[in-house]
C-alpha positions as CSV (number, residue, x, y, z in Angstrom):
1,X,-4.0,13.8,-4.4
2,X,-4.9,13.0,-0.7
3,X,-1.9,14.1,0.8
4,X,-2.2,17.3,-0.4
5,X,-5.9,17.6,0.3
6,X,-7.0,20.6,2.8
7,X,-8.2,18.2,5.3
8,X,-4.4,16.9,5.7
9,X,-3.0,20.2,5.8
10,X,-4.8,21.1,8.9
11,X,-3.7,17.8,10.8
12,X,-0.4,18.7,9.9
13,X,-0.2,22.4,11.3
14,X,-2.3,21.2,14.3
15,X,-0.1,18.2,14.7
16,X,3.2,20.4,14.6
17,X,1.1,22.9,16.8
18,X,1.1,19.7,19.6
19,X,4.4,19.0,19.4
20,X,5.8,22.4,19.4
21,X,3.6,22.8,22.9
22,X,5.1,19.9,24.1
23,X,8.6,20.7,23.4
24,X,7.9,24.7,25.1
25,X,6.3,22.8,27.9
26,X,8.7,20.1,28.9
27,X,11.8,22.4,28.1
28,X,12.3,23.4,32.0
29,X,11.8,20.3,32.7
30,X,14.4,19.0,30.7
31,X,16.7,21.4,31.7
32,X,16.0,21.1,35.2
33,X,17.2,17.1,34.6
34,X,19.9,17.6,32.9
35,X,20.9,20.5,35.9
36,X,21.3,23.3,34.1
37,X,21.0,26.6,36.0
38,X,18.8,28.6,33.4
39,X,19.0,32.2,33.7
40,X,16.6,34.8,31.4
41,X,19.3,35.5,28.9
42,X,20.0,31.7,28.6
43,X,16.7,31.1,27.7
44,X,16.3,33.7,25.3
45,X,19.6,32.5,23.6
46,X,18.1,28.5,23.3
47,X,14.4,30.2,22.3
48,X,16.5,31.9,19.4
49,X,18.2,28.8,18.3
50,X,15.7,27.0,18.4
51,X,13.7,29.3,16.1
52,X,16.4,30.1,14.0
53,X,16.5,26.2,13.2
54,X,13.2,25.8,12.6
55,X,12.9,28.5,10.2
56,X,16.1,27.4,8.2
57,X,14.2,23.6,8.0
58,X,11.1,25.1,7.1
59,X,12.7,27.4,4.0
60,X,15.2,24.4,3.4
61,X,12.2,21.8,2.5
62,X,9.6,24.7,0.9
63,X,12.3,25.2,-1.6
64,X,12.5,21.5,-1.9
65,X,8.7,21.3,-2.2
66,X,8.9,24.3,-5.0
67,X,11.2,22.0,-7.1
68,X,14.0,23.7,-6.5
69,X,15.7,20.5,-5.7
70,X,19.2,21.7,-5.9
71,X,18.8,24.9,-3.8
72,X,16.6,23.3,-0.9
73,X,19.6,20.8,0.3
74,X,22.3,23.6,-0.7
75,X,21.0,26.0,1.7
76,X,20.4,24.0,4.5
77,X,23.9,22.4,4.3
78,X,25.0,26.3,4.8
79,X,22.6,27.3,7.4
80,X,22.2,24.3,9.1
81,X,26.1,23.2,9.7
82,X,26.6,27.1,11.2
83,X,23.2,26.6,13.4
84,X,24.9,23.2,14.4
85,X,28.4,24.5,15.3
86,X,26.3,27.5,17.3
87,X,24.5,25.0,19.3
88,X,27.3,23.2,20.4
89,X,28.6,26.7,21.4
90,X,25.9,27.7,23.3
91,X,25.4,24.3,25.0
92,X,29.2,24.9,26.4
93,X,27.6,28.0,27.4
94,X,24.9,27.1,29.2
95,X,26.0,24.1,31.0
């Protein structure tokens, strides 16, 4: 198939490449917006969120991609809805 050719895997990691940049790049700019004071430890908190979500999306849809279709959805409902309730927490906490 196309899709699954080796020229569109590269796009694909260099494309999610950009947009992580983007995202590392604009974050003090985003927070400087939206006024938050952002100490060291605060940062270090949202940097491990943040990759603790992206890891739990990335296992979550590899397992999907594996055809282990039951399993995939199942185990990002339970990591995911945690990770959310976290977030919410540390947005209190940072604000």
């Amino acid at each position: 198939m196309l899709l699954y050719s080796t020229i569109w895997k590269a796009f694909y990691w260099m494309a999610m490449g950009v947009l992580y940049t983007i995202m590392i790049a604009g974050a003090p700019s985003l927070a400087n917006t939206l006024g938050l004071q952002m100490s060291w430890w605060k940062w270090i908190l949202v940097t491990l969120w943040y990759v603790l979500v992206s890891i739990n999306l990335a296992a979550g849809f590899t397992l999907i991609g594996e055809k282990e279709r039951g399993a995939g959805p199942k185990f990002m409902a339970a990591t995911l809805i945690p990770l959310a309730i976290l977030g919410v927490c540390l947005w209190f906490l940072i604000q």
